[in-house]
N, CA, C and O atoms as CSV, one atom per row, in Angstrom:
chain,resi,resn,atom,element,x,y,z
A,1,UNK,N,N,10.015,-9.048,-21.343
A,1,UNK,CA,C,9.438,-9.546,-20.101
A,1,UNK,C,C,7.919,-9.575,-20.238
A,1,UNK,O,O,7.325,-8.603,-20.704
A,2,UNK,N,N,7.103,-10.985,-19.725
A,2,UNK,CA,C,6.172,-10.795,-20.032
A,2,UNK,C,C,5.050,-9.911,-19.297
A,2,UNK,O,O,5.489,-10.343,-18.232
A,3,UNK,N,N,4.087,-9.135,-18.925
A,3,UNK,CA,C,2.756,-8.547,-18.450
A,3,UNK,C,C,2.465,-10.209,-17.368
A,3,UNK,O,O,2.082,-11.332,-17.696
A,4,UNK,N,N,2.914,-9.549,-15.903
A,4,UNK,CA,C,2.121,-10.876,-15.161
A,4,UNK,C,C,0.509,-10.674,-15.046
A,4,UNK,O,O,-0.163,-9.677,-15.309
A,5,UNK,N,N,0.216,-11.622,-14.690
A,5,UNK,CA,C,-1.226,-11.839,-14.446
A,5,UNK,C,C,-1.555,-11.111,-13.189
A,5,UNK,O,O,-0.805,-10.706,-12.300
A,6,UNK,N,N,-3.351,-11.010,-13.368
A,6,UNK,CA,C,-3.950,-10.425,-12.102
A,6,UNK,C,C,-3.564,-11.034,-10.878
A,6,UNK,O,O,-3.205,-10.402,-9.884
A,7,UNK,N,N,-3.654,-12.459,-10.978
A,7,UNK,CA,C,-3.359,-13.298,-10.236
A,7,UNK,C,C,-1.991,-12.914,-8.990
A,7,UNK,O,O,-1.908,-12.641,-7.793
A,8,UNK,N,N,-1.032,-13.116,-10.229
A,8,UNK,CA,C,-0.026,-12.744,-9.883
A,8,UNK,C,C,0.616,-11.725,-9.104
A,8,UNK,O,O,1.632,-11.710,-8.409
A,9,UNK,N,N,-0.424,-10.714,-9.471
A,9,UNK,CA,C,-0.028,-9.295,-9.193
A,9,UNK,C,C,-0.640,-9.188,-7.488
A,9,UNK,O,O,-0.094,-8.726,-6.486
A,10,UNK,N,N,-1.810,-9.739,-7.652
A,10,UNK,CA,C,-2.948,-9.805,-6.178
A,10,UNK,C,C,-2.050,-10.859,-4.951
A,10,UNK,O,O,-2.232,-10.827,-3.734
A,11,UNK,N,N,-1.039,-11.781,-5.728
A,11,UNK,CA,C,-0.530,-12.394,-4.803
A,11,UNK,C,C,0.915,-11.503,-4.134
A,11,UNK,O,O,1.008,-11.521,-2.906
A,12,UNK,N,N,1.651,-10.994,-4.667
A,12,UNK,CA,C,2.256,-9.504,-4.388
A,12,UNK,C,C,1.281,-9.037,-3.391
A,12,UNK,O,O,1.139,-9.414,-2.227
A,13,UNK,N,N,0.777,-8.340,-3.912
A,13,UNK,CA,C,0.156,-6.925,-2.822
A,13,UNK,C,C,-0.294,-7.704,-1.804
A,13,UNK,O,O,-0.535,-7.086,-0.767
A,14,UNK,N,N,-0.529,-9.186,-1.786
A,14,UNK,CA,C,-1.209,-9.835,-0.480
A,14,UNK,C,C,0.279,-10.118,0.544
A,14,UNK,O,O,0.184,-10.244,1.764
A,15,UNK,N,N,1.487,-10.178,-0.125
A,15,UNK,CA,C,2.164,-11.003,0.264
A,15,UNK,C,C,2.414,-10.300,1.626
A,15,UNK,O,O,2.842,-11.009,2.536
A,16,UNK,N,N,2.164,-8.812,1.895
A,16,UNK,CA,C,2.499,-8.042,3.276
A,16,UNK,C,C,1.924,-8.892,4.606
A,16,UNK,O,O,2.509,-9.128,5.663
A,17,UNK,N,N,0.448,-9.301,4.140
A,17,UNK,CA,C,-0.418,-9.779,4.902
A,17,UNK,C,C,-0.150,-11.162,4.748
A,17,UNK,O,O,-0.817,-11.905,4.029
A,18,UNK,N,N,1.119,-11.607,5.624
A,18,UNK,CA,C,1.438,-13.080,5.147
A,18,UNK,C,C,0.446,-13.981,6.782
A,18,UNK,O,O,0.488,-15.211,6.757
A,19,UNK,N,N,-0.108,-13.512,7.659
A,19,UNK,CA,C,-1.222,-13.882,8.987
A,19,UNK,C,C,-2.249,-14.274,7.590
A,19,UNK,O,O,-2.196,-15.497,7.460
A,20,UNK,N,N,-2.835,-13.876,6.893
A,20,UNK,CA,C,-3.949,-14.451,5.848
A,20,UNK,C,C,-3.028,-15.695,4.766
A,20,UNK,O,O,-2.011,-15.795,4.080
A,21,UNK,N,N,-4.511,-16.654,5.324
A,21,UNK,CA,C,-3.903,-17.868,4.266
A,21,UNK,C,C,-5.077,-17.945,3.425
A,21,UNK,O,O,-6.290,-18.057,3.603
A,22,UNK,N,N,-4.028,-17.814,2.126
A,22,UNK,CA,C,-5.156,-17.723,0.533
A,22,UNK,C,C,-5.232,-19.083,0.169
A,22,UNK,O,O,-5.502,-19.363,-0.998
A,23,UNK,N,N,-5.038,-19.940,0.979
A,23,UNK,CA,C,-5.764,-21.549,1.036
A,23,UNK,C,C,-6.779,-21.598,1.287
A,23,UNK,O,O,-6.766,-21.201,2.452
A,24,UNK,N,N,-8.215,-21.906,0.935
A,24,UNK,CA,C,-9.320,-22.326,1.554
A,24,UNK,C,C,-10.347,-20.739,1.443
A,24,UNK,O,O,-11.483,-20.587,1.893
A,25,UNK,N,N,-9.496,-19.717,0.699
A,25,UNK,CA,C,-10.038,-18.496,1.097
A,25,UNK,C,C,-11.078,-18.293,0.116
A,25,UNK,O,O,-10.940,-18.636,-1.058
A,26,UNK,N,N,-12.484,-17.547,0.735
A,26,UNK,CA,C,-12.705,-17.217,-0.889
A,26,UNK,C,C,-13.163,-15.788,-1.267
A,26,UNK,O,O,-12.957,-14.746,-0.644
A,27,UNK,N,N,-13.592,-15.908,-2.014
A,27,UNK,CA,C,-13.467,-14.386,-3.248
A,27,UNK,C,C,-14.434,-13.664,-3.139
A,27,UNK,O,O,-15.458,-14.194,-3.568
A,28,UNK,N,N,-14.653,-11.921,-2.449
A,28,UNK,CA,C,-15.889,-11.823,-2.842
A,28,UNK,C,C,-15.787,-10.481,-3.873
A,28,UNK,O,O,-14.769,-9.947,-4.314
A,29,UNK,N,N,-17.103,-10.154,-4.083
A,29,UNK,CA,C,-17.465,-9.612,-5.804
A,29,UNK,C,C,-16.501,-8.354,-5.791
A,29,UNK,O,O,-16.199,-8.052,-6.946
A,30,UNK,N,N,-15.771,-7.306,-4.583
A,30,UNK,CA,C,-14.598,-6.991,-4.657
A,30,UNK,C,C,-13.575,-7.522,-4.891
A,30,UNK,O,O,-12.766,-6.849,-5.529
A,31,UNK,N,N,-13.368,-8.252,-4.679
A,31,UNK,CA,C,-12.162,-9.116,-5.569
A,31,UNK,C,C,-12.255,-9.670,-6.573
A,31,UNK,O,O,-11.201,-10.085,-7.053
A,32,UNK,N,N,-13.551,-9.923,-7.334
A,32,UNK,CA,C,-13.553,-10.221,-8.583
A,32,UNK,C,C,-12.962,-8.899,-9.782
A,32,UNK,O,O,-11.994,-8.833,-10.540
A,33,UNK,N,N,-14.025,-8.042,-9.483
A,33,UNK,CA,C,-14.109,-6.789,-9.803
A,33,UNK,C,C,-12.985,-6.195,-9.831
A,33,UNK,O,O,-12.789,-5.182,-10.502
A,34,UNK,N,N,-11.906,-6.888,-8.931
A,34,UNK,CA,C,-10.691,-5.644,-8.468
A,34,UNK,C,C,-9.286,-6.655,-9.169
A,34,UNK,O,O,-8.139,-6.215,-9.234
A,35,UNK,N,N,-9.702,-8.069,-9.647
A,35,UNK,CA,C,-9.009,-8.887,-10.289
A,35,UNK,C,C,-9.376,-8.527,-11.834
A,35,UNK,O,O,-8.451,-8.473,-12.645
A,36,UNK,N,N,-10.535,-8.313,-12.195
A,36,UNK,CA,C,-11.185,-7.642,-13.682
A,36,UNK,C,C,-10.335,-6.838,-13.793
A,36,UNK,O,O,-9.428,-6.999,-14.609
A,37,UNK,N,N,-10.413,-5.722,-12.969
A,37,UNK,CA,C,-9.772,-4.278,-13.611
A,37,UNK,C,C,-8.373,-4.390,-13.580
A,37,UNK,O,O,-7.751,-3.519,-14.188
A,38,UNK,N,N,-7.554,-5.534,-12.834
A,38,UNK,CA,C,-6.273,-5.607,-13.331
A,38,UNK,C,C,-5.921,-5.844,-14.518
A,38,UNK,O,O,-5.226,-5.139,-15.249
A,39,UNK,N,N,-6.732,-7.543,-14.878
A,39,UNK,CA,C,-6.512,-8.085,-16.031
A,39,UNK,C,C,-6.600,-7.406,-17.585
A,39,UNK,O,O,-6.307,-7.879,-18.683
A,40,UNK,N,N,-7.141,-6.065,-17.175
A,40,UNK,CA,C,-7.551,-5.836,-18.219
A,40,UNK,C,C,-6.877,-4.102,-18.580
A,40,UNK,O,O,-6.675,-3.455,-19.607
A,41,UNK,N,N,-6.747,-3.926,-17.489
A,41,UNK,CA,C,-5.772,-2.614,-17.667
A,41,UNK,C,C,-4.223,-2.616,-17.234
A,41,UNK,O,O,-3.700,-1.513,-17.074
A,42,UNK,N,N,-3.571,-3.593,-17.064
A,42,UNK,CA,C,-1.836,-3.477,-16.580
A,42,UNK,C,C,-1.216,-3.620,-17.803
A,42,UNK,O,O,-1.408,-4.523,-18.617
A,43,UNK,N,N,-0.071,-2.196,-17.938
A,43,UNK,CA,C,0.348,-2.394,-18.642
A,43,UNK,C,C,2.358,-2.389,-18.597
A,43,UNK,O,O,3.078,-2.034,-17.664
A,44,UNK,N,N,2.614,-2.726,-19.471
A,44,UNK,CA,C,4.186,-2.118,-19.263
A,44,UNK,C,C,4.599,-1.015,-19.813
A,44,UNK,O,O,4.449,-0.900,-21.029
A,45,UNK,N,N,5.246,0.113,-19.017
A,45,UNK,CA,C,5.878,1.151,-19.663
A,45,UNK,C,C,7.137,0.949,-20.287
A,45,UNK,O,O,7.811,-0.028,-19.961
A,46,UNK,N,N,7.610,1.896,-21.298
A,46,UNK,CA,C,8.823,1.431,-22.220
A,46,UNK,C,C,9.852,1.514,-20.986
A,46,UNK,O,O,10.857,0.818,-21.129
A,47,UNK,N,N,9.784,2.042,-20.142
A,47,UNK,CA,C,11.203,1.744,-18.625
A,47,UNK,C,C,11.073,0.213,-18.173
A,47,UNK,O,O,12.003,-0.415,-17.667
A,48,UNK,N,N,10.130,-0.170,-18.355
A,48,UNK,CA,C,10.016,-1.647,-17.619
A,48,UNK,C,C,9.061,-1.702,-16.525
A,48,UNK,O,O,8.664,-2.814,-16.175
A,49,UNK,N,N,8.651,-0.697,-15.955
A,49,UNK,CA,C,8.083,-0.814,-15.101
A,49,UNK,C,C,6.620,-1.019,-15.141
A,49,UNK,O,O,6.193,-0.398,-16.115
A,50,UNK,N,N,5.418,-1.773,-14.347
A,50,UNK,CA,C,4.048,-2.123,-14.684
A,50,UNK,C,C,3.065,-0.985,-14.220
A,50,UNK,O,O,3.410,-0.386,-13.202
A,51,UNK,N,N,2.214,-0.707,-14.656
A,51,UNK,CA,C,1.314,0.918,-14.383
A,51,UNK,C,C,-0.194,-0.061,-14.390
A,51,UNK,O,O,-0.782,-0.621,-15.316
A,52,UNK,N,N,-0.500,0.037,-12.842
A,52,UNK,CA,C,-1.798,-0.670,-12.573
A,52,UNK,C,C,-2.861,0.509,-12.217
A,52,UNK,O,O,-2.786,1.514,-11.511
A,53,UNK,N,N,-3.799,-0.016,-12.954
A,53,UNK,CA,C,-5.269,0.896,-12.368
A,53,UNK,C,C,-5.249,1.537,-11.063
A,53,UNK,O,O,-4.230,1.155,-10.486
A,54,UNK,N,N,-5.753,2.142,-10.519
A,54,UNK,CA,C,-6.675,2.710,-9.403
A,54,UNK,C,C,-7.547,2.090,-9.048
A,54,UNK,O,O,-8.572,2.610,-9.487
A,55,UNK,N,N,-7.962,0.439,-7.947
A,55,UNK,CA,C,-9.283,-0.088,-8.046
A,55,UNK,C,C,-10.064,0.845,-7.311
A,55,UNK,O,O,-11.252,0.569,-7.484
A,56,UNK,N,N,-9.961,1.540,-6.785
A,56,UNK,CA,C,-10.789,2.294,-6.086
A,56,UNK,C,C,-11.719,3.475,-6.748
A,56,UNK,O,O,-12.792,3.796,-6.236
A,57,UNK,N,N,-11.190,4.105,-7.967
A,57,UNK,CA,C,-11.486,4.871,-8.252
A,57,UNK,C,C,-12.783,4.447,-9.790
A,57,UNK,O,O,-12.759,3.529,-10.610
A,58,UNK,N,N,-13.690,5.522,-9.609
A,58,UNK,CA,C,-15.001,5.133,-10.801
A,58,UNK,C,C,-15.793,5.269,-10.231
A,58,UNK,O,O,-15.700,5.527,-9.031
A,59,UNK,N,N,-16.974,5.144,-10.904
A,59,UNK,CA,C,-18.471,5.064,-10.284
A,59,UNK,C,C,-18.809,4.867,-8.884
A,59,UNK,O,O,-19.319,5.685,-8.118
A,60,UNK,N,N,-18.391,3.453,-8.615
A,60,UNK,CA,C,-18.942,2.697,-7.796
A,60,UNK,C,C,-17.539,2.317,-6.473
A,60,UNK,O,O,-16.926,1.307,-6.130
A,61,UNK,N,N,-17.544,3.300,-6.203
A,61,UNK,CA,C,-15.882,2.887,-4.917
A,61,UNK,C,C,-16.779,2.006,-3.982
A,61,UNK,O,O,-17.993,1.974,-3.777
A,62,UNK,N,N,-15.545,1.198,-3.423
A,62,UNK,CA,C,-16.033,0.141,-2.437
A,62,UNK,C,C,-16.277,1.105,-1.337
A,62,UNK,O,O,-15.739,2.210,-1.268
A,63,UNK,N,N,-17.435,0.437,-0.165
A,63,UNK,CA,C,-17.740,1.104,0.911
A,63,UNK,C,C,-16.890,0.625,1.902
A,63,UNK,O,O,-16.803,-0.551,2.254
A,64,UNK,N,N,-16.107,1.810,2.454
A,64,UNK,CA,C,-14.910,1.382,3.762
A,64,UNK,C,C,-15.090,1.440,4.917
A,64,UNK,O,O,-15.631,2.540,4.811
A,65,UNK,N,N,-15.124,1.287,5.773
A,65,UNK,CA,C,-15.090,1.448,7.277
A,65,UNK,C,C,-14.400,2.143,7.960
A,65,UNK,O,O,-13.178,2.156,7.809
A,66,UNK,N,N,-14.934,2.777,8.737
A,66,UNK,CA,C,-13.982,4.046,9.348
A,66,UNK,C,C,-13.145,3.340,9.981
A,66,UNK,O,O,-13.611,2.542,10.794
A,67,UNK,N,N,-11.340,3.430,9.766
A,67,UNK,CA,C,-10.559,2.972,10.757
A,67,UNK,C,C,-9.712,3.929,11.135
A,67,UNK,O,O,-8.547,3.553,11.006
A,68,UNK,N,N,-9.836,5.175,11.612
A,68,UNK,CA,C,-8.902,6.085,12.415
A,68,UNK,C,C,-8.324,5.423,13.440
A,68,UNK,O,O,-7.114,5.396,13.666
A,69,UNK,N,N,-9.542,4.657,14.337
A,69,UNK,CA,C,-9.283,4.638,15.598
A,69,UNK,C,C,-7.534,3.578,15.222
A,69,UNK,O,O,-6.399,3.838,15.620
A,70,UNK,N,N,-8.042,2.350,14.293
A,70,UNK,CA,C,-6.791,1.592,14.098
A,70,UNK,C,C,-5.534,1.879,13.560
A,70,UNK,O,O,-4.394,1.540,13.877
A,71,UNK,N,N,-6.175,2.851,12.335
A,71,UNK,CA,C,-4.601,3.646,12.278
A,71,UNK,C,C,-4.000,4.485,13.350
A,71,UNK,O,O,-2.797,4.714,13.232
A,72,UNK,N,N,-4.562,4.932,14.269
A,72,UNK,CA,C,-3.759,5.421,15.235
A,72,UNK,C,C,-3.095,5.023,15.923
A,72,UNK,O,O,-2.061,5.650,16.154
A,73,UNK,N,N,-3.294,4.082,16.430
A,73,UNK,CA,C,-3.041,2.732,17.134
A,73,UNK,C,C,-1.420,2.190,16.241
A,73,UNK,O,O,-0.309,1.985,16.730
A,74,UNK,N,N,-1.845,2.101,14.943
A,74,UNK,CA,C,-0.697,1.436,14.231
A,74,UNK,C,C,0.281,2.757,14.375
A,74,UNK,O,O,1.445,2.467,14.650
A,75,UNK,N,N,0.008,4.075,14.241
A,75,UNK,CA,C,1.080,4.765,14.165
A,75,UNK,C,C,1.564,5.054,15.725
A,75,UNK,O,O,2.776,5.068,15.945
A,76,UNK,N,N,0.678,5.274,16.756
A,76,UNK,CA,C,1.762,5.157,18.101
A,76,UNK,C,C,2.798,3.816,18.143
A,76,UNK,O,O,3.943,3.938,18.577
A,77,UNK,N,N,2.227,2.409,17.600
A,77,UNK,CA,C,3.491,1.713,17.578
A,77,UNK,C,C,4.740,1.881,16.645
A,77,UNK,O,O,5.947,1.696,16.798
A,78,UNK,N,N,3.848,2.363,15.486
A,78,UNK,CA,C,5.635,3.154,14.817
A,78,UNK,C,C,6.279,4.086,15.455
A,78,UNK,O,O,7.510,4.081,15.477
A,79,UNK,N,N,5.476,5.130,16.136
A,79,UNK,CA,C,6.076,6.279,16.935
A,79,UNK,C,C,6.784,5.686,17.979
A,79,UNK,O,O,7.255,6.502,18.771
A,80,UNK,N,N,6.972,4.680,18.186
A,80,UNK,CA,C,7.430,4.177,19.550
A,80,UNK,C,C,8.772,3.187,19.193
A,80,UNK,O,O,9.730,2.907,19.913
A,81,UNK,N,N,8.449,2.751,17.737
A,81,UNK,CA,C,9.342,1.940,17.082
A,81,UNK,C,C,10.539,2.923,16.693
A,81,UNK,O,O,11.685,2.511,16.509
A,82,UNK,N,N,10.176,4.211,16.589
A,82,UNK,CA,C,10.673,5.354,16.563
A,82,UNK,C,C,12.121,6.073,17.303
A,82,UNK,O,O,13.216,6.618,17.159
A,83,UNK,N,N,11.319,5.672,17.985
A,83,UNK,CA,C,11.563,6.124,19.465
A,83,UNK,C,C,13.055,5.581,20.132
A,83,UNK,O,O,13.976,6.121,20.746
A,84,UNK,N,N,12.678,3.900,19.544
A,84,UNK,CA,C,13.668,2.878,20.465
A,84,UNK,C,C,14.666,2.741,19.621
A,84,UNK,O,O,15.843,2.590,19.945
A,85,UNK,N,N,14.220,2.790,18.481
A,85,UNK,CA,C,15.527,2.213,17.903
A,85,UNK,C,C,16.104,3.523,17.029
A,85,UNK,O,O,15.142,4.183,16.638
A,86,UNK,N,N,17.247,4.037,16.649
A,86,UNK,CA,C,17.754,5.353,15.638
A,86,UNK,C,C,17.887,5.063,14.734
A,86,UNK,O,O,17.548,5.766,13.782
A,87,UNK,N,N,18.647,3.461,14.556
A,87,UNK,CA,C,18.668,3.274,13.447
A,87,UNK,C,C,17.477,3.485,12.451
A,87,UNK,O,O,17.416,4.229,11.472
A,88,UNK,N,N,16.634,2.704,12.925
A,88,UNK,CA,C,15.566,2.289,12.347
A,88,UNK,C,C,14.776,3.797,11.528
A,88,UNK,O,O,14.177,3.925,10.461
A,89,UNK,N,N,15.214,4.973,12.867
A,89,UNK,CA,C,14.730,6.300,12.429
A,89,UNK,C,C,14.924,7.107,11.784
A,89,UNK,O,O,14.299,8.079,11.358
A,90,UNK,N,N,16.245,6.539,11.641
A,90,UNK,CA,C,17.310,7.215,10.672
A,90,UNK,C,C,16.922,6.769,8.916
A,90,UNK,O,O,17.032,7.531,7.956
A,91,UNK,N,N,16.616,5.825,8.894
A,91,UNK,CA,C,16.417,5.033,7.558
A,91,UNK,C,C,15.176,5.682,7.669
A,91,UNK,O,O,15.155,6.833,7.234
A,92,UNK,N,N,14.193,5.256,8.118
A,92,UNK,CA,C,12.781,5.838,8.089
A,92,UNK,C,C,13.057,7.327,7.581
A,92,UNK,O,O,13.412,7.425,6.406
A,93,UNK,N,N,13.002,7.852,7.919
A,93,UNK,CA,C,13.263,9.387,7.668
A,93,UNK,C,C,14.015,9.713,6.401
A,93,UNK,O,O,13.719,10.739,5.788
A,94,UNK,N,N,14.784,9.067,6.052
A,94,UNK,CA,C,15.566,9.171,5.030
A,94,UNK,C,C,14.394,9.142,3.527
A,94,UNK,O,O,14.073,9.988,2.692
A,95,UNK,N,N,13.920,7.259,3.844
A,95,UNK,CA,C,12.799,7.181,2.966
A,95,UNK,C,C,11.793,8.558,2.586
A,95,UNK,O,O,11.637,9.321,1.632
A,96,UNK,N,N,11.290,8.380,3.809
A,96,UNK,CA,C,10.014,9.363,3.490
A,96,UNK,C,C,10.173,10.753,3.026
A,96,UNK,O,O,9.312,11.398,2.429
A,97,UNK,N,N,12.174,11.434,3.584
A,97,UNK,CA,C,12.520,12.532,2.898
A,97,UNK,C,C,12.058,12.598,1.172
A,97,UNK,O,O,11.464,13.379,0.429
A,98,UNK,N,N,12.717,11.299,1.083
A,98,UNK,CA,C,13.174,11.021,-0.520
A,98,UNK,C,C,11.576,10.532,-1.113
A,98,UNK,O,O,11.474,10.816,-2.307
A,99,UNK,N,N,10.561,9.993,-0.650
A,99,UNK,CA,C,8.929,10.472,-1.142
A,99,UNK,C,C,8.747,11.682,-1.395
A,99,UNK,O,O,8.732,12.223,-2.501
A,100,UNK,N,N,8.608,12.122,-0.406
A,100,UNK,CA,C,8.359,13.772,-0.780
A,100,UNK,C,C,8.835,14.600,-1.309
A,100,UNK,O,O,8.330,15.713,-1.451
A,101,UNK,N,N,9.940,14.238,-1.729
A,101,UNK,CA,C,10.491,14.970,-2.239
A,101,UNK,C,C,10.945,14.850,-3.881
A,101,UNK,O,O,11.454,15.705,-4.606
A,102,UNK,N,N,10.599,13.607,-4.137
A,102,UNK,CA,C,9.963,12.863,-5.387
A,102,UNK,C,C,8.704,13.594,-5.571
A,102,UNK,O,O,8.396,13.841,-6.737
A,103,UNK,N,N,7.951,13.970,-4.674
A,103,UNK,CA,C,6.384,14.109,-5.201
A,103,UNK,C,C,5.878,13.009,-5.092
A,103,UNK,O,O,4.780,13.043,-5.648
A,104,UNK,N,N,6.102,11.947,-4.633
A,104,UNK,CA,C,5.014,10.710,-4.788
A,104,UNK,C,C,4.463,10.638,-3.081
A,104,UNK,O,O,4.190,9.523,-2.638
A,105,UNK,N,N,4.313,11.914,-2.130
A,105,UNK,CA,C,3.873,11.616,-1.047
A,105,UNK,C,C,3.317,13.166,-1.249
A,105,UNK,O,O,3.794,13.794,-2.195
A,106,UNK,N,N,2.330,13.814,-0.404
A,106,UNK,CA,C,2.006,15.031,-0.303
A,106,UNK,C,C,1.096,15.567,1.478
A,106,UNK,O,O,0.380,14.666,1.916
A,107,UNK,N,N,1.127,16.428,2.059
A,107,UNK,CA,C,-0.180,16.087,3.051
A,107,UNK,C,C,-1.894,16.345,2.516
A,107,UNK,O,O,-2.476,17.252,1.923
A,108,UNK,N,N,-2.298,14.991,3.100
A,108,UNK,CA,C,-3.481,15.152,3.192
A,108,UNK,C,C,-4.289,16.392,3.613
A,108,UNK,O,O,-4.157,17.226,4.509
A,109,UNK,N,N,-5.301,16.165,2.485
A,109,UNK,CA,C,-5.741,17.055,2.370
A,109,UNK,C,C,-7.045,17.089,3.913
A,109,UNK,O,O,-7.134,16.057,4.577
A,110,UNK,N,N,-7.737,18.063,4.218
A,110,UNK,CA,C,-8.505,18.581,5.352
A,110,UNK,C,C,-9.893,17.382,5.447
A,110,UNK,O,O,-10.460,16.945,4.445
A,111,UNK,N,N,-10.147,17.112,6.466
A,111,UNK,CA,C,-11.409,15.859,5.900
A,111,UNK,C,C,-12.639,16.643,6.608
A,111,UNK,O,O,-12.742,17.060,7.761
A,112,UNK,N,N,-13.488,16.694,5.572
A,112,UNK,CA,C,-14.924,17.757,5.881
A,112,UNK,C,C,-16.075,16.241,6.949
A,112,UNK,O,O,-16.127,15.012,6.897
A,113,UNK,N,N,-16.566,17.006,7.525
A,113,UNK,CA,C,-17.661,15.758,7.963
A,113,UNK,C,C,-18.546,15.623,7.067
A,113,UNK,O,O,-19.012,16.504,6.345
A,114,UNK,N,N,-18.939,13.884,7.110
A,114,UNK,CA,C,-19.334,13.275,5.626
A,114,UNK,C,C,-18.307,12.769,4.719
A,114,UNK,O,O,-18.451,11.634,4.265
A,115,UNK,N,N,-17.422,13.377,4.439
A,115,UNK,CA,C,-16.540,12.622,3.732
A,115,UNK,C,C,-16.093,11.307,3.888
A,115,UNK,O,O,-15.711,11.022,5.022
A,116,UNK,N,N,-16.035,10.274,2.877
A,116,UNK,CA,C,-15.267,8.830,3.030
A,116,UNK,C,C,-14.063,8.728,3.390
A,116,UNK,O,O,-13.523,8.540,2.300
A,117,UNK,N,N,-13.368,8.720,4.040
A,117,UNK,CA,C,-12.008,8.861,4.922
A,117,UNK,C,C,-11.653,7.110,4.866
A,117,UNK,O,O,-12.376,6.429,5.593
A,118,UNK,N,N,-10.839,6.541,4.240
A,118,UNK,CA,C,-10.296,5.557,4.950
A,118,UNK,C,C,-8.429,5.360,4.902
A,118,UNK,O,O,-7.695,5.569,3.936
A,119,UNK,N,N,-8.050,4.905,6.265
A,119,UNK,CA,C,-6.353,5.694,6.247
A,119,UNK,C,C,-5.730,4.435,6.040
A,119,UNK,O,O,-6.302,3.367,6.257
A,120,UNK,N,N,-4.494,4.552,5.599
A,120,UNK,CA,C,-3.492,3.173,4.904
A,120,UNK,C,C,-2.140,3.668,6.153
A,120,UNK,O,O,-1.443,4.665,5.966
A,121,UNK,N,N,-2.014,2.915,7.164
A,121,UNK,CA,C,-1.163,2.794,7.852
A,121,UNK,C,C,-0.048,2.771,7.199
A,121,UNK,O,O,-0.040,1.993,6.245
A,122,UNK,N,N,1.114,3.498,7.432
A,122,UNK,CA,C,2.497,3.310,7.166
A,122,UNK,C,C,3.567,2.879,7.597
A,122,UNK,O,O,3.840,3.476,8.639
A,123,UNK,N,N,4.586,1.883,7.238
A,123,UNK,CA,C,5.051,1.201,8.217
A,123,UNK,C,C,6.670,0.982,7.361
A,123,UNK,O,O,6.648,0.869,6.136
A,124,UNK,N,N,7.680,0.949,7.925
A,124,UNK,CA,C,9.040,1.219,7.222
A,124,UNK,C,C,9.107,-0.521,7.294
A,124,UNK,O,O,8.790,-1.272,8.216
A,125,UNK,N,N,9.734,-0.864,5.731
A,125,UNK,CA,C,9.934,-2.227,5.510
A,125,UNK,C,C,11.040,-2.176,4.934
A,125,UNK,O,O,11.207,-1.284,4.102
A,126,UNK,N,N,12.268,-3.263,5.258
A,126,UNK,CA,C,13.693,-3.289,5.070
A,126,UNK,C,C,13.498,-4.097,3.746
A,126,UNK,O,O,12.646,-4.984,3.689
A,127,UNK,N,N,14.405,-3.739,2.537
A,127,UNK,CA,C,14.560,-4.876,1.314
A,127,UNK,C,C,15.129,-5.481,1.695
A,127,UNK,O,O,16.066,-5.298,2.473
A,128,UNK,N,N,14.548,-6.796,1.058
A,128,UNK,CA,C,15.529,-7.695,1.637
A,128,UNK,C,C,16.886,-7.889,1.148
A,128,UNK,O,O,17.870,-8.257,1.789
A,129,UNK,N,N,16.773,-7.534,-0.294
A,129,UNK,CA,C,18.333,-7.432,-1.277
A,129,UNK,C,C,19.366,-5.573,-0.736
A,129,UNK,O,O,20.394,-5.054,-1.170
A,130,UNK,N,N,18.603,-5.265,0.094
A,130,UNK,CA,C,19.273,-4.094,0.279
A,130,UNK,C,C,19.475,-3.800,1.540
A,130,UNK,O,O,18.729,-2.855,1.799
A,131,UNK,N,N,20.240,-4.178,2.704
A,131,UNK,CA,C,20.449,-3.967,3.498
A,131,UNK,C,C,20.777,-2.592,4.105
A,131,UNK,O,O,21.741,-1.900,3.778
A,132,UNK,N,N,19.705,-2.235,5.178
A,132,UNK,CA,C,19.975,-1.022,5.596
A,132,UNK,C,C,19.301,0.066,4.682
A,132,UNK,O,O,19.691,1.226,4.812
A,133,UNK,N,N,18.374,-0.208,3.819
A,133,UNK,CA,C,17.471,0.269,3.107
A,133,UNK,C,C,16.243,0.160,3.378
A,133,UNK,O,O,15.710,-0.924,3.142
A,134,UNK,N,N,15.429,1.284,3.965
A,134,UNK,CA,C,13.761,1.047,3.525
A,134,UNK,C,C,13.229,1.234,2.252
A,134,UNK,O,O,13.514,2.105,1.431
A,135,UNK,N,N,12.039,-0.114,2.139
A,135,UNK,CA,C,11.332,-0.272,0.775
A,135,UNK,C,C,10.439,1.222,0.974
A,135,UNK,O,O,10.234,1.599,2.128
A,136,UNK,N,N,10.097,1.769,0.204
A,136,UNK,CA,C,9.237,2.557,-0.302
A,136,UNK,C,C,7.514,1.789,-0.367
A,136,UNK,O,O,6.961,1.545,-1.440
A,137,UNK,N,N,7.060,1.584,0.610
A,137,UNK,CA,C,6.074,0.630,0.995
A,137,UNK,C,C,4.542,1.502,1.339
A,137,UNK,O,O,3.542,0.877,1.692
């Protein structure tokens, strides 16, 4: 199988954010930079699976914007999405058991004032080949 392209890979991780149209869009020197460090570090592991950089991490991290206020916001509507539906909570819960318990989730750690804080909303996404399954998202 071949190593896809940066390209390729950036059109993935965009595809969540399908409200943005990458028609007409254009590029700035974070996305060059963050298309560089793909192209040049993805690799394949002997399982098959692709092992991409960290763009964030090095010298020079991009400067973020505080969004607490919006992640909060996004998580009372999951808490509420929560709430209404069991199913939905039931799967949810299941997932995030099975993160943590993998090790690929942990709690955050304490945030000192001054620190760069920026939060990645979490949100339960159904496969589409797997019904009644949340993606690990």
């Amino acid at each position: 199988m071949p190593v896809p392209s940066a390209a390729d890979i950036l059109k993935v991780l965009e595809s969540d954010f399908n409200e943005r149209n990458s028609e007409g869009k254009w590029v700035s020197q974070d996305d060059v930079r963050f298309i560089q460090i793909l192209s040049e570090n993805i690799q394949q592991k002997e399982d098959g699976h692709l092992e991409m950089p960290l763009p964030f991490k090095g010298p020079n991290p991009p400067s973020l914007p505080n969004n607490k206020k919006l992640a909060i916001i996004r998580l009372q509507h999951l808490k509420k999405k929560l709430k209404v539906n069991q199913q939905f909570y039931d799967h949810y819960k299941a997932c995030m058991e099975d993160v943590i318990d993998k090790g690929d989730a942990e709690p955050a750690p304490e945030v000192a004032v001054g620190d760069v804080v920026c939060y990645l909303p979490h949100h339960g996404v159904y496969h589409p080949k797997k019904p009644g399954k949340l993606s690990r998202v």
